[in-house]
N, C-alpha and C positions, 0 to 999 in steps of 0.2 A: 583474378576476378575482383570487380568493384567492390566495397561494400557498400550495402543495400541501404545505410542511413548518411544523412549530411555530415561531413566532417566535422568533430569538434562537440558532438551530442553529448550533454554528460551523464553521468550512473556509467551502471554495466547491464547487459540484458542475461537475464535471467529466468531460467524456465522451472516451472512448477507444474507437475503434472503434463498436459498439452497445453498449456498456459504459457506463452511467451511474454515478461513484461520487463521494463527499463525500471531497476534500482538504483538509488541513490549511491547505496554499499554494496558488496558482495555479501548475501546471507550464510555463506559456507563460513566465513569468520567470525560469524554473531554468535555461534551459540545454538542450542536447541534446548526448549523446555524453557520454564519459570525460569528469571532470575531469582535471587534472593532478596528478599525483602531490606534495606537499610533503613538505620534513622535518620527520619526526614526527606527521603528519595521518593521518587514516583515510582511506584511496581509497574511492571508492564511486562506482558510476555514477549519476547524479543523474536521466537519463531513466530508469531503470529503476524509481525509487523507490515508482512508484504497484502494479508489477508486487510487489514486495516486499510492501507494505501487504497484496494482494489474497492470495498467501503464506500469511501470518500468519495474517491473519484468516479463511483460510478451514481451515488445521489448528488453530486455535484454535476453532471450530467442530464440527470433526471428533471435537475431542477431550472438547469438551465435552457435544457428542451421543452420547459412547460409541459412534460408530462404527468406534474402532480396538479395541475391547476395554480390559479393565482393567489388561494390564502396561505396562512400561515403553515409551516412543513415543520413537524415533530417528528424526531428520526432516535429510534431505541436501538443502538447497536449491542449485541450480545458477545461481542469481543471483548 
């Protein structure tokens, strides 16, 4: 059987819930929960990363569909 996307696509797909979406990494090897805080590091929750990605790309979407109008777009992510 073919597969279903162009040769040579990069990430790997990965599903979350009924959620099919193309990562960069495999999230099975990041981790789950907080990282640890370091000096001088940026904190970031590593399981949430793919939740961020979907974020992004979906008011990057919005904004390019001019579904928010034409002024200025202030966006409060709770991530």
């Amino acid at each position: 059987m073919e597969s279903p996307e162009p040769e040579g696509w990069p990430g790997v797909l990965h599903r979350e819930g009924r959620t099919l979406c193309r990562l960069a990494v495999d999230p099975a090897g990041a981790g789950s929960g907080p990282a640890a805080k370091g000096e001088g590091a940026i904190f970031h929750n590593p399981a949430m990363a793919g939740s961020r990605t979907r974020s992004v790309l979906l008011m990057q979407h919005a904004i390019e569909a001019g579904l928010l109008g034409d002024s200025t777009v202030y966006a409060l992510d709770g991530l």
